[in-house]
C-alpha positions in Angstrom: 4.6 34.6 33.8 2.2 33.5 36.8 2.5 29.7 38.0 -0.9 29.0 36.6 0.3 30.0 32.9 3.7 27.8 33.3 1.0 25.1 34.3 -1.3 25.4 31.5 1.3 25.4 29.4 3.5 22.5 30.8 -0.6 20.6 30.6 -0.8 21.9 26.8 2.3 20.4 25.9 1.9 17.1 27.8 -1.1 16.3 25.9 0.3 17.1 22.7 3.0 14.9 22.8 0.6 11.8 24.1 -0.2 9.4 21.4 2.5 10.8 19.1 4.7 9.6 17.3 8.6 11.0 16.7 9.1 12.5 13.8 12.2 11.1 13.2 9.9 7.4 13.5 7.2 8.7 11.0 9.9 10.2 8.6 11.5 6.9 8.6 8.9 4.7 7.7 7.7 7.2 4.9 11.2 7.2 3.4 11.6 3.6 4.1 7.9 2.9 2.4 8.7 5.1 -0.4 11.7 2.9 -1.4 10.3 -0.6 -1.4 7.4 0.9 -4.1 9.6 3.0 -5.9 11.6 -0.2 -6.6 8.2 -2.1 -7.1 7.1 0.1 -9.6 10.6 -0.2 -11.5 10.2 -3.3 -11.6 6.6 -3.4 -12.3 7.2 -0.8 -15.6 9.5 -3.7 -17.4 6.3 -6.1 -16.9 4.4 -5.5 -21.2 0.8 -5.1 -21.5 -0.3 -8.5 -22.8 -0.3 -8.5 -26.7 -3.3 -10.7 -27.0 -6.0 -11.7 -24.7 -4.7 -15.2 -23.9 -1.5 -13.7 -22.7 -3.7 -11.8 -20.0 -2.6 -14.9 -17.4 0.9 -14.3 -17.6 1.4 -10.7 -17.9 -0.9 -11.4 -14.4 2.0 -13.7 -12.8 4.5 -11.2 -13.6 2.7 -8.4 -11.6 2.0 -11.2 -8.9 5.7 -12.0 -9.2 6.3 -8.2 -8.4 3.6 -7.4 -5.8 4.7 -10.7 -3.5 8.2 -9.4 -2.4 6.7 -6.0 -2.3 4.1 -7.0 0.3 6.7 -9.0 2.1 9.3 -5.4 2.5 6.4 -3.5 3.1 4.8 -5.8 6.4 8.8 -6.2 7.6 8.6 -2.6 8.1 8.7 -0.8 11.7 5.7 1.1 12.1 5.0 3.8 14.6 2.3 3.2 16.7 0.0 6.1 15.4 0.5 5.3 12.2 -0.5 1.5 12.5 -4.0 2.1 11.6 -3.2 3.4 8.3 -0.2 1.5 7.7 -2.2 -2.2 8.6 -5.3 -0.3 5.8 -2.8 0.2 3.5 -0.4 -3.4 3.5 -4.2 -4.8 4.0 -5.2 -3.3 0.6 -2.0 -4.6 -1.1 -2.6 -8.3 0.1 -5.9 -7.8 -1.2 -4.8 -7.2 -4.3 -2.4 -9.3 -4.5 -5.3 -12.4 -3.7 -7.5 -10.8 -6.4 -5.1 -10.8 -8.7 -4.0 -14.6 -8.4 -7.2 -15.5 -8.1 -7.7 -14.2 -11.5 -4.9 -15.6 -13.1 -6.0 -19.0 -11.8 -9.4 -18.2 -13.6 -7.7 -17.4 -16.8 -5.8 -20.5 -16.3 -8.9 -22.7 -15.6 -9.9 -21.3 -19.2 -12.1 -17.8 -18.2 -13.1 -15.5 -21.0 -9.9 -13.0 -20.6 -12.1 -10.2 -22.0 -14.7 -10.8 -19.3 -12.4 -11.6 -16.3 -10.1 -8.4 -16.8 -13.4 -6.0 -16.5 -14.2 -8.4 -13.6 -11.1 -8.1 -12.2 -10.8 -3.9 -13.0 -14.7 -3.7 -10.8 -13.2 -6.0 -7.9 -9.5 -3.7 -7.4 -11.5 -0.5 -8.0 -12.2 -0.3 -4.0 -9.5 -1.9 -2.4 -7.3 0.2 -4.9 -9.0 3.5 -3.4 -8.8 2.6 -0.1 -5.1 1.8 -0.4 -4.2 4.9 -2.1 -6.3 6.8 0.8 -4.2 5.3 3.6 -0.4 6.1 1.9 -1.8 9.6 1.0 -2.8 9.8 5.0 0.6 8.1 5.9 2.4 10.8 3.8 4.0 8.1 1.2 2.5 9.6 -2.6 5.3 7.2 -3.7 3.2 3.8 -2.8 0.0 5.7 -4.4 -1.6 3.7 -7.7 1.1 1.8 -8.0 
């Protein structure tokens, strides 16, 4: 092999490691990401369906109750640098649903047509929901996906 192929290739693999991260790092925070929603969504399957409308403001607080510590495990993760992007698109989604959602409840609690606030509330998580789901299927975590 000629010195100009050894340097080409030494170049070639320079530049594919720049701006990488390990793959031990990314494997981490995947598995590590996967756990905190696999346990949210545990928790978040004991949390009934309201029976009745006027329960709508509870069974909300109970979802609250399980998204809060959620977003909290998630944002004390480490995060490769590569992956930030994604990751801060994807926490970011989960606090905005987590504000939607109280603000709702608080709605239902001021005395808001439950009816009319939950398709309200259904039209407002649509996006964030999808942009969310878009950044954990980039990050490689199906497990935080539609939670």
């Amino acid at each position: 092999m000629s010195a100009r192929a050894l340097a080409v290739g030494a170049v070639a693999l320079a530049v594919a490691g720049c701006g990488s991260s390990p793959p031990s790092a990314v494997a981490n925070l995947q598995r590590q990401a996967a756990h905190v929603c696999t346990r949210a969504q545990a928790q978040g399957a004991r949390v009934m369906p309201p029976a009745v409308p006027a329960q709508t403001a509870a069974f909300l607080r109970r979802g609250i109750a399980v998204l809060r510590p959620e977003l909290t495990a998630l944002r004390a993760l480490r995060v490769p640098p590569m992956q930030s992007g994604a990751y801060s698109t994807a926490v970011g989604a989960l606090a905005r649903e987590l504000t939607i959602l109280t603000d709702t409840a608080r709605e239902l609690d001021r005395g808001a047509d439950p009816e009319t606030t939950i398709k309200t509330l259904e039209h407002r998580l649509a996006p964030v929901e999808s942009a969310g789901d878009a950044a954990w299927r980039t990050l490689g975590v199906p497990a935080c996906v539609a939670r």
